[in-house]
Structures are given as structure tokens and as C-alpha cells.
C-alpha positions in Angstrom: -139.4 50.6 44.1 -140.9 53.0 41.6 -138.8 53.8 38.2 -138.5 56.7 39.3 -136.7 55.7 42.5 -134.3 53.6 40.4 -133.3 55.7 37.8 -132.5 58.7 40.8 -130.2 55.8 42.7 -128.2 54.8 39.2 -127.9 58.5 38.4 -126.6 59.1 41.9 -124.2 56.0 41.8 -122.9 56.5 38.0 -123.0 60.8 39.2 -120.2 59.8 42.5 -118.5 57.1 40.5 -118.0 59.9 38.0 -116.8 62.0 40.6 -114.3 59.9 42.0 -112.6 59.0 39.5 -112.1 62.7 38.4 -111.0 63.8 41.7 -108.5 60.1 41.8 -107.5 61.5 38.0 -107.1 64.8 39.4 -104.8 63.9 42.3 -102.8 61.6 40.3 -102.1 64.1 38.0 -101.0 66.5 40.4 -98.8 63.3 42.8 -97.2 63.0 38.9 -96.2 66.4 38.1 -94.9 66.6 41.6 -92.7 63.7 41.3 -91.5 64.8 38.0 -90.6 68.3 39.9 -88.3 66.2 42.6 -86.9 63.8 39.9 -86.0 66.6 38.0 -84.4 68.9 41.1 -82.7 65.8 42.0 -81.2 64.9 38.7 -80.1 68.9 38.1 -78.2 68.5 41.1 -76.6 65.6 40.1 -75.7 67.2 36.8 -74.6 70.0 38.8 -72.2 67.9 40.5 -71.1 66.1 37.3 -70.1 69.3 36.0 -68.1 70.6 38.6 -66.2 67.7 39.2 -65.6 68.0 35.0 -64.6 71.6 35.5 -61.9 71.1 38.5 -60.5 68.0 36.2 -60.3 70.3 32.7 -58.2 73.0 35.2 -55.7 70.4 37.3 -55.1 69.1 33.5 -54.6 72.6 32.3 -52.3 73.2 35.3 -50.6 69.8 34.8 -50.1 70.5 30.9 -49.0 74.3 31.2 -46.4 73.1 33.6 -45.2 70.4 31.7 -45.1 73.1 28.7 -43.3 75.1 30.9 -40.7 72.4 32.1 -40.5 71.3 28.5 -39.8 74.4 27.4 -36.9 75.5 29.8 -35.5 72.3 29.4 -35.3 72.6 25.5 -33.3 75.8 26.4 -30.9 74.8 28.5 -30.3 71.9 26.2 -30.3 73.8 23.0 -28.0 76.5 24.9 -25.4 74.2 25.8 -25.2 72.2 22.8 -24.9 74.8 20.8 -21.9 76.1 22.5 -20.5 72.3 22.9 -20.5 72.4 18.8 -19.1 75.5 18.1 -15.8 74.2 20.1 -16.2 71.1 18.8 -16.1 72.6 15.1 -13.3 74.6 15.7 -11.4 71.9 16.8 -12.3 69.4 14.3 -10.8 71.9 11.8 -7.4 72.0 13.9 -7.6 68.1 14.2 -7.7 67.9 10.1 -4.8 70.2 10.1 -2.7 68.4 12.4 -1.3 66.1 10.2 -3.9 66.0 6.9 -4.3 63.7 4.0 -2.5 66.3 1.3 -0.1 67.5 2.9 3.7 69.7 2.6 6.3 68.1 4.6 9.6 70.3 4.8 12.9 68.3 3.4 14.6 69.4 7.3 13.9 67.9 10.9 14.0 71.7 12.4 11.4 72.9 10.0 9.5 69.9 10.2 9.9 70.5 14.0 8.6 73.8 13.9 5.6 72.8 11.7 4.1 70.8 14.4 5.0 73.0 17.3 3.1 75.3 15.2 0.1 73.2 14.4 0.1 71.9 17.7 -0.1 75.5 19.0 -2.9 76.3 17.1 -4.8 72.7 18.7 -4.3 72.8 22.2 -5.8 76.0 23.3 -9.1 74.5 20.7 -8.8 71.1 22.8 -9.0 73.0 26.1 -11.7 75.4 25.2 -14.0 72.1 23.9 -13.4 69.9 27.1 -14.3 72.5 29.5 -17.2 73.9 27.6 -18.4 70.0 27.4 -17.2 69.5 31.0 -19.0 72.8 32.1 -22.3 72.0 30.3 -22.4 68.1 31.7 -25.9 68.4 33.6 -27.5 69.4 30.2 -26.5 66.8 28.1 -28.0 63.3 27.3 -25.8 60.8 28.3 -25.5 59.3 24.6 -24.6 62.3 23.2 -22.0 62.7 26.1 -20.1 59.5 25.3 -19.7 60.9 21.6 -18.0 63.8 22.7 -16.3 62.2 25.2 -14.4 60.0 22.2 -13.9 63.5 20.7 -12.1 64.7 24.0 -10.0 61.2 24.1 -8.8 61.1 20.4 -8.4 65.0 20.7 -6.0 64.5 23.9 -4.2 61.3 22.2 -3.6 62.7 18.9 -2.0 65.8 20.8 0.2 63.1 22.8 1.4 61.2 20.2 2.7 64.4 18.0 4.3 65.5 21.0 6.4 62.2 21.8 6.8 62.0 18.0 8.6 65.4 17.5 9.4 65.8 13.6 8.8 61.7 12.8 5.0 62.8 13.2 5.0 63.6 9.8 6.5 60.8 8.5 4.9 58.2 7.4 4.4 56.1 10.1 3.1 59.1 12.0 0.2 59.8 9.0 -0.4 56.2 9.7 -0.8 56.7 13.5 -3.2 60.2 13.2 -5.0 58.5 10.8 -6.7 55.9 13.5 -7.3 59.1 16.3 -8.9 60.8 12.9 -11.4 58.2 12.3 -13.0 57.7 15.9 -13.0 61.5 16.3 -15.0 62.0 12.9 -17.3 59.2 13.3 -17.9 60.4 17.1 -18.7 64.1 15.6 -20.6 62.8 13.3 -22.8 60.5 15.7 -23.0 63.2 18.4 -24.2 65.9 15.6 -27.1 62.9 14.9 -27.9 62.4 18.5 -28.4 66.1 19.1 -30.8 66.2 15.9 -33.2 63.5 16.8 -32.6 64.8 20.6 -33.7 68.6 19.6 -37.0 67.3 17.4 -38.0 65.2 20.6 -37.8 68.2 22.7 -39.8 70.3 20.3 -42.3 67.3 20.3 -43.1 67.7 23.9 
């Protein structure tokens, strides 16, 4: 075979080599960017999901938390409402209760004044007493059962304080009788007094919801 022959086959050989491989380069170029194109459609779907499923979960939280907001808030109402009526009966009559047979007090020299004193003060009490337990009794649903026990000690010394004056006529001012009013005195101040705490720490946890 001439040079000439060879040089026209290795040019022809090398020329569809060449060839090939840009058309394989070509086409694999072209399979790439089309794979890309799926991947990518497919993975923007996915996404798509993602995000709704994100969306519907942001709004049932929203829902949840408005309506929690919403419970929260009536409930603070109703609380606040009733407890704020519970303690301005309770006040009243824990100013009665101190005059009912207080520390300093003026004791009149006869039985029948002495009589008339505590008909008097008791008078002033027992409309009080009856005004707190049925604004307590009346408001029961909306209040904590620890703070209810507290005024329920109120209602008890309240209603045995009253009892023993009564039996007692003019000896509850003697000495004895101080003696006596003094123990109903204690409980129902240190049940005040631990109901107004209750209610405090009961209000901020409310407002913290």
C-alpha cells in the first residue's frame, strides 16, 4: 500500500473516531441536562409538598394557640370576676369580725347595755356573713379548690364566732368570751390572709397563659 493510501485510511480512522466521540460528548451532554431537568422537577415537587404540609401545621398551631388564648382569656375573666366579688364580702366582713368583740375595747359597767352592744354588733355581722357565703357559694364553679378551703375557714369561724356571742349573751364580752373570739379571730385572719396569697399567685398564672 502506497503512503498515500495509508495516510488517507489513518486520517479517515482518527477523522470518525473524532466524530464519535463528539457526537457520544454531544449526547451525553444533552442525557445530563435532561436528567438534571427531572431531578430538579421532582425535587420542586417535593419541596412543594414539604411546604404545604409546613403551611397546614403553622395554621392548626395558630388555630390551636388562638383558642387556647381565647379559653385562657375567658377563663381569667370569670375567675378574676368572681374573686373579686368573693373579696369585697370577705373585706367587709373581716372588718365586722374585728368589731365583734376587738382587742381595745369599751365594755359598759351593766348586763342590759352590755346586752345591747352585741345585739348591735351582731346586727351589723350577720347580714355581712350572709352576703359573703352566698357570693362564695354562688361563685363555686370559678374558684380553685385551694383557694375555696380558705374561705371556707372564713365561712366556719364567721358562723361560730356568730354562735358563740349568741349563746354567750352579755358574758361575751367578758373575759372568758375575749378569750373564746380570740381563737375564731386567728383561723379567720390567717385563712384571709392565705386565700388573698392563693388568689395572687393564681391571677399571675392565668395572665401567664
Amino acid at each position: 500500500m502506497s503512503d498515500f493510501s495509508r495516510t488517507s485510511l489513518l486520517a479517515s480512522v482518527l477523522g470518525g473516531g473524532a466524530t464519535a466521540w463528539a457526537v457520544l460528548k454531544g449526547l451525553g451532554s444533552h442525557m445530563g441536562e435532561r436528567w438534571l431537568a427531572r431531578y430538579k422537577s421532582e425535587l420542586d415537587k417535593e419541596f412543594e409538598k414539604y411546604r404545604d404540609a409546613l403551611e397546614q401545621k403553622r395554621k392548626r398551631i395558630e388555630a390551636e394557640l388562638g383558642q387556647r388564648a381565647y379559653v385562657g382569656k375567658a377563663q381569667f375573666d370569670s375567675e378574676f370576676a368572681a374573686i373579686k366579688d368573693i373579696f369585697a364580702a370577705l373585706g367587709k366582713l373581716r372588718l365586722s369580725f374585728n368589731g365583734l368583740r376587738p382587742f381595745v375595747d369599751w365594755i359598759p359597767p351593766d348586763e342590759e347595755r352590755r346586752l345591747q352592744l352585741v345585739s348591735q354588733r351582731l346586727s351589723h355581722f350577720r347580714p355581712l356573713l350572709d352576703t359573703f357565703v352566698t357570693t362564695v357559694e354562688s361563685a363555686y364553679p370559678f374558684v380553685p379548690e385551694n383557694i375555696y378551703e380558705q374561705l371556707e375557714i372564713c365561712m366556719k369561724m364567721g358562723i361560730i364566732e356568730m354562735k358563740h356571742i349568741e349563746d354567750a349573751g352579755a358574758k361575751a364580752l367578758s373575759p372568758h368570751g375575749y378569750s373564746d373570739g380570740l381563737k375564731q379571730h386567728e383561723k379567720f385572719t390567717g385563712a384571709y390572709f392565705a386565700a388573698a396569697k392563693l388568689v395572687r399567685q393564681r391571677l399571675k398564672q392565668l395572665s401567664d397563659i
